[in-house]
C-alpha positions as a printed NumPy array, in Angstrom:
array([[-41.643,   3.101, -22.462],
       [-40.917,   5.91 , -19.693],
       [-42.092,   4.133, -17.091],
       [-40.359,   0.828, -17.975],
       [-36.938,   2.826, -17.85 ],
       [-38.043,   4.066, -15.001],
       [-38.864,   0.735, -13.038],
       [-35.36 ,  -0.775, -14.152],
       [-33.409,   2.28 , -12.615],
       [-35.445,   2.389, -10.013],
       [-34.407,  -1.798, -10.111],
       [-31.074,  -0.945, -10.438],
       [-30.896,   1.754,  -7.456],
       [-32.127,  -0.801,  -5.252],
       [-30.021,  -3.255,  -6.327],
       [-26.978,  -1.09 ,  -5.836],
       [-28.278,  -0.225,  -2.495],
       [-28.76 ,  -3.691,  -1.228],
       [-24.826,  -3.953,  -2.175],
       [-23.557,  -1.284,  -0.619],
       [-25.488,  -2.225,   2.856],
       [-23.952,  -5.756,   1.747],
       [-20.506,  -5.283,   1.68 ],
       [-20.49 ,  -2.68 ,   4.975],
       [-21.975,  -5.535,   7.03 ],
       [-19.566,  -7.887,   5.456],
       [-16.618,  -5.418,   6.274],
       [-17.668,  -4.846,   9.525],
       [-18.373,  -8.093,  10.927],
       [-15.096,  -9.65 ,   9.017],
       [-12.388,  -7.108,   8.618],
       [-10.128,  -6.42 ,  11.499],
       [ -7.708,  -8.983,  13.082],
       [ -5.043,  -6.788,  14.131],
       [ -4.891,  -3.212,  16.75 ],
       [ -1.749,  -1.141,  17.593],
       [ -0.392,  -2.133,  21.49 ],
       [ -0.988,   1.368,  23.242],
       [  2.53 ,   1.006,  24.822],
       [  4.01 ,   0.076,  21.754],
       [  8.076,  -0.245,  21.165],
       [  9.144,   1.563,  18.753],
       [ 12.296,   2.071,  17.182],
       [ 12.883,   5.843,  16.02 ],
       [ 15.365,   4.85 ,  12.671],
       [ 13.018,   2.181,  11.616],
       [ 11.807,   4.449,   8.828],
       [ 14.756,   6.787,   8.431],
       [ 15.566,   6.043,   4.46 ],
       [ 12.259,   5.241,   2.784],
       [ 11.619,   3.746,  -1.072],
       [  8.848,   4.611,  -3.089],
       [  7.365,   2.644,  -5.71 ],
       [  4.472,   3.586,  -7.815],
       [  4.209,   7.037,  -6.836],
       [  2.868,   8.421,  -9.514],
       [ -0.161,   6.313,  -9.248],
       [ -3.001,   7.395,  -6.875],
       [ -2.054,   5.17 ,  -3.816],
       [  1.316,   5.514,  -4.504],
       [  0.939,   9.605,  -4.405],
       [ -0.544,   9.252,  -1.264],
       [  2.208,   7.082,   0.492],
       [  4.698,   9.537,  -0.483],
       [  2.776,  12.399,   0.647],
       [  2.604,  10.355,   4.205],
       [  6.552,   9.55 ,   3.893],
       [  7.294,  13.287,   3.361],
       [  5.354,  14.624,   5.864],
       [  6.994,  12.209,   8.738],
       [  9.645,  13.764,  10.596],
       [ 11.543,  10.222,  11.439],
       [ 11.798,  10.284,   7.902],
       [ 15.607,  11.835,   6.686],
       [ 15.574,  10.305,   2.984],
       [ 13.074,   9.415,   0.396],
       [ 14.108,   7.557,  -2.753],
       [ 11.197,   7.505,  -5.286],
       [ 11.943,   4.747,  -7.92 ],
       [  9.936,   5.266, -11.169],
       [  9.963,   5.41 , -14.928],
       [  8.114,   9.141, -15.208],
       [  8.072,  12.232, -13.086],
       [  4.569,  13.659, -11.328],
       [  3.733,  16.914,  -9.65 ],
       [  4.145,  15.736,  -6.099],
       [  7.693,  14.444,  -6.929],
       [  8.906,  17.646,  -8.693],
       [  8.539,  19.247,  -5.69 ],
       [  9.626,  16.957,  -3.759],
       [ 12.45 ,  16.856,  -5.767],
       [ 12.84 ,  20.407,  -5.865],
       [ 12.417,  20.999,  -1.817],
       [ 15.389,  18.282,  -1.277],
       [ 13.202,  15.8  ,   0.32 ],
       [ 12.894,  13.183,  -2.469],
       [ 15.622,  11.567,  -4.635],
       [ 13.898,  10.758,  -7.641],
       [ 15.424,   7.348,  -9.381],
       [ 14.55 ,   7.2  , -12.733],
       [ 14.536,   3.25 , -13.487],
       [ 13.451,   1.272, -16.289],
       [ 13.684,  -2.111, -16.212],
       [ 12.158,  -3.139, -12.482],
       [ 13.149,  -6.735, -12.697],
       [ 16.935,  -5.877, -12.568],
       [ 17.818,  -3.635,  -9.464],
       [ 21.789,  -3.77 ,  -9.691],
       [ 22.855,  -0.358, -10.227],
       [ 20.747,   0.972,  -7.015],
       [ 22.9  ,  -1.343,  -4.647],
       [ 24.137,   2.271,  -3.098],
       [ 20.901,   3.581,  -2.121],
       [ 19.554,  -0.248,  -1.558],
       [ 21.997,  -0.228,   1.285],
       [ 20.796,   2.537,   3.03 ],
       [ 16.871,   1.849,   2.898],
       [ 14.827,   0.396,   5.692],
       [ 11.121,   0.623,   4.217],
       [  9.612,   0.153,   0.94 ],
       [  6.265,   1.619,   0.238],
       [  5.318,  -1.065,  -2.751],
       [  2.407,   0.807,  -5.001],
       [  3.334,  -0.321,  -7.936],
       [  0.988,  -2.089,  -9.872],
       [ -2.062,  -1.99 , -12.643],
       [ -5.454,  -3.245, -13.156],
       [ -5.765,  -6.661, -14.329],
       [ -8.777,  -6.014, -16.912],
       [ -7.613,  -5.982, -20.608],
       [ -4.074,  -6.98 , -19.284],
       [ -2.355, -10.054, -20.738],
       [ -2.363, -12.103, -17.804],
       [  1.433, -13.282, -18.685],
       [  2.409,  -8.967, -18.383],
       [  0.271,  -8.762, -15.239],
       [  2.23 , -11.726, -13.478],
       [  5.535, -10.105, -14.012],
       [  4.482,  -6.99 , -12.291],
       [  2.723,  -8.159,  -9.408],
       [  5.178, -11.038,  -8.62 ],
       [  8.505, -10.78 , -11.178],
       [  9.204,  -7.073, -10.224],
       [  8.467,  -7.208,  -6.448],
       [ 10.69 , -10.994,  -6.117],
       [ 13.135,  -9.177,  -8.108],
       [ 13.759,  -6.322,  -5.878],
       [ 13.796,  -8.294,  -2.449],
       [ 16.037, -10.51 ,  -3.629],
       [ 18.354,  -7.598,  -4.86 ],
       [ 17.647,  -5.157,  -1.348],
       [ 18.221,  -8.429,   0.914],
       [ 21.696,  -8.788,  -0.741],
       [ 22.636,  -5.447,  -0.939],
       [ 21.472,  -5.039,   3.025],
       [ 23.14 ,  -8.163,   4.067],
       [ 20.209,  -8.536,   6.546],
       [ 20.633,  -5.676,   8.7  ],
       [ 17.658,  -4.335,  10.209],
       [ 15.543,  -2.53 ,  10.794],
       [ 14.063,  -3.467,   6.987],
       [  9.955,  -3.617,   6.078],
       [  8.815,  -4.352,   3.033],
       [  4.851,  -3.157,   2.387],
       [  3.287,  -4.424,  -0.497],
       [ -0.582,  -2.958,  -1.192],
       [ -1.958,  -6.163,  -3.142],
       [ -5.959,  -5.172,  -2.525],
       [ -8.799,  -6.399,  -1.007],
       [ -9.764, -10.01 ,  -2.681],
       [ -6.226, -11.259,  -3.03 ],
       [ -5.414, -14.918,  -2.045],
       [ -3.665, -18.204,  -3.906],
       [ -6.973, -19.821,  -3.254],
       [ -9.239, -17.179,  -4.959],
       [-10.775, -17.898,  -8.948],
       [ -9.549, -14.767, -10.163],
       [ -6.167, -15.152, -11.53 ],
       [ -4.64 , -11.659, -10.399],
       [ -5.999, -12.503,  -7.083],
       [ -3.91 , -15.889,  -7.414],
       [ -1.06 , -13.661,  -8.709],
       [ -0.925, -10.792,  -5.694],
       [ -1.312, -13.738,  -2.73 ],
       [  1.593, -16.359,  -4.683],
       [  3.759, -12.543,  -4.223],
       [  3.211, -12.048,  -0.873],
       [  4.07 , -15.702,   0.072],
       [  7.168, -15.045,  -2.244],
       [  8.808, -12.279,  -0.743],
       [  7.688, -13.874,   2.964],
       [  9.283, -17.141,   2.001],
       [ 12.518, -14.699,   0.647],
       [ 12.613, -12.514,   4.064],
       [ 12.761, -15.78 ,   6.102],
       [ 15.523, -15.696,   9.237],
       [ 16.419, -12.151,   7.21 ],
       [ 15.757,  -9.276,   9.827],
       [ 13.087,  -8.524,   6.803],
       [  9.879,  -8.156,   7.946],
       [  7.291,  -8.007,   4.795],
       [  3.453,  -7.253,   4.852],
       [  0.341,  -7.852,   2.369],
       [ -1.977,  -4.742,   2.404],
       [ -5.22 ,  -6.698,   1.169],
       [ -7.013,  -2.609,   1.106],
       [-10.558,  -2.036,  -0.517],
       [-10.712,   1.605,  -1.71 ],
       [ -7.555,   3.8  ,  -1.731],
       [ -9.085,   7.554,  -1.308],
       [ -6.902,   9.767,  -3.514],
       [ -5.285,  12.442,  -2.157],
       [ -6.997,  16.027,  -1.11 ],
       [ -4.808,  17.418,  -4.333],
       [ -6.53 ,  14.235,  -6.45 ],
       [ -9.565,  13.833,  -5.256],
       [-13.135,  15.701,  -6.537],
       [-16.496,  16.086,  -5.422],
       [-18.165,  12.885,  -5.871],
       [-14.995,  10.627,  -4.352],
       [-15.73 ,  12.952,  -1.252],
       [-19.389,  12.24 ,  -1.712],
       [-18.786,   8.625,  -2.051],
       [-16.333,   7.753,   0.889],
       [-18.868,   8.264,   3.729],
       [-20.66 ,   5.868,   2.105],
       [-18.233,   2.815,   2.405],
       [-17.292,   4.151,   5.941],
       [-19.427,   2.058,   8.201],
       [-17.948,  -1.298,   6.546],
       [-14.097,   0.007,   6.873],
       [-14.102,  -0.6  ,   3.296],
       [-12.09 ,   3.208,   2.224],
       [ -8.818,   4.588,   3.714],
       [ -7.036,   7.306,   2.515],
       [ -3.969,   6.872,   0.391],
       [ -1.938,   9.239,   2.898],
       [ -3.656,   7.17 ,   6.042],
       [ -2.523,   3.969,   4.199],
       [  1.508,   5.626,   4.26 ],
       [  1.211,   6.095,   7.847],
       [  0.198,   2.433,   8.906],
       [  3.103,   1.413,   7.145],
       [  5.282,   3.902,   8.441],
       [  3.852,   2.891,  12.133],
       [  3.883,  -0.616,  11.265],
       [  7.736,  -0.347,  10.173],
       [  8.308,   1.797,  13.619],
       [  6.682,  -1.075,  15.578],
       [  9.402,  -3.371,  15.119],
       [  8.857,  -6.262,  17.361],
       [  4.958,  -6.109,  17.528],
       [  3.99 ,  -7.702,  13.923],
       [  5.683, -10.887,  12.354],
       [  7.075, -11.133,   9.124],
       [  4.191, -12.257,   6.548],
       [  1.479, -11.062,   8.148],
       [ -1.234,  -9.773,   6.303],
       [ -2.87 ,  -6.358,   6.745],
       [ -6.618,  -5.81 ,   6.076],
       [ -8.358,  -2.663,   5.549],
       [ -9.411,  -2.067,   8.85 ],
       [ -5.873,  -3.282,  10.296],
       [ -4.895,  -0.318,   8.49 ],
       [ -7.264,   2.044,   9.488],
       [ -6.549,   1.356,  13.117],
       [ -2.462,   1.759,  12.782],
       [ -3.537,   4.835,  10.852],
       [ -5.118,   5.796,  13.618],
       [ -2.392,   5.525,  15.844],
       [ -0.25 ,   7.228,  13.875],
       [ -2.36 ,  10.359,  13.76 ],
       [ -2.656,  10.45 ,  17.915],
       [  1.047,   9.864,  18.176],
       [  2.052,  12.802,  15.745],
       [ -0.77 ,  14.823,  16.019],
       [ -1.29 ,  14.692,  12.037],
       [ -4.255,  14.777,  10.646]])
């Protein structure tokens, strides 16, 4: 009996193995379609009021670390339904304006601060398993429509505006899975909705968002080396600052252009050289 248990984990192991190598081959030979100009234009007040969504989930904690830390940011607004530690103090420092909001398909009484905003960190979302798929299309595609279609009126198309929406590795309209279906029919959405706009939005297809150093514990730290190689893992604070150097870079990416792990990892990258944050 021991030694049958011990043949199928010893199965398993090597199984799990043969994945792993798997998926870094397939990240590293397919990810990657996009890479920062090195004399990039960039426009200074393209991130100067920023708009959090989702952060008290674990990407969204990490794009509002990376908003809080940037200096070309002057105003956060943090819309969500509950409070978390990294928003308290943010709150209680000055730097965030916390928005307690409710009902995230109806965006009317924010037209004041909608005005001001020029990017949206989008991390608001849940996992599709268990979820009635009827509650997991309104959302991944009811609550983001809702809100372009209430920040385009309320800007009247002035620019700079970027909208970044992290739908996950795996998401397409021509995928089986129906939450993959879900995320891509979004991002075409709001694309479709930012049309001849001065709204620029982008699809962050990511694989594994590392938590934060404040959320993270020993064996996420032991496991991102191992997804590494295949660009497969980016930090949740790394992710924030592609966006925030994506929104800077106003005339180098189109509207509707969809940004891969790697894509990320690179205007991370960037980032970090420009500033000198780490």
């Amino acid at each position: 009996m021991f030694a049958l248990l011990k043949k199928l984990l010893f199965g398993l192991f090597i199984g799990f193995v043969a994945l792993l190598i798997g998926l870094n081959i397939w990240g590293a030979v397919t990810l990657g379609k996009f890479s920062p100009t090195t004399d990039a234009d960039r426009d200074p007040h393209a991130n100067r009021v920023v708009m959090v969504f989702g952060a008290t989930g674990s990407a969204g904690d990490g794009v509002l670390k990376a908003a809080m830390a940037d200096a070309e940011v002057d105003k956060i607004y943090a819309v969500t339904r509950r409070l978390s530690p990294r928003l308290e103090a943010g709150q209680a420092a000055g730097r965030v304006e916390v928005i307690l909001h409710q009902d995230f398909t109806d965006y009317s009484g924010l037209r004041a601060q909608l005005a001001e905003v020029n990017t949206v960190m989008w991390a608001l979302g849940t996992t599709s398993v268990g979820m009635d798929p009827d509650l997991y299309r309104r959302i991944h595609v009811d609550f983001p429509t809702a809100f372009v279609r209430e920040w385009l009126t309320a800007r009247s198309g002035k620019g700079p505006m970027a909208f970044h929406y992290i739908t996950g590795m795996g998401t397409g309209e021509q995928e089986r899975a129906q939450w993959a279906q879900d995320k891509g029919r979004a991002e075409r959405e709001v694309a479709e909705m930012a049309a001849g706009t001065g709204l620029r939005t982008f699809g962050h297809r990511s694989g594994w968002i590392r938590p934060t150093e404040e959320n993270a514990n020993l064996l996420i730290y032991l496991a991102e080396p191992l997804l590494i190689p295949g660009h497969l893992v980016i930090r949740g604070t790394d992710l924030g600052r592609a966006m925030l150097e994506i929104s800077s870079r106003t005339t180098e990416l189109p509207s509707g252009v969809l940004i891969d792990n790697r894509d990320a990892r690179r205007y991370a990258a960037a980032y970090r050289e420009r500033t000198g944050l780490r």
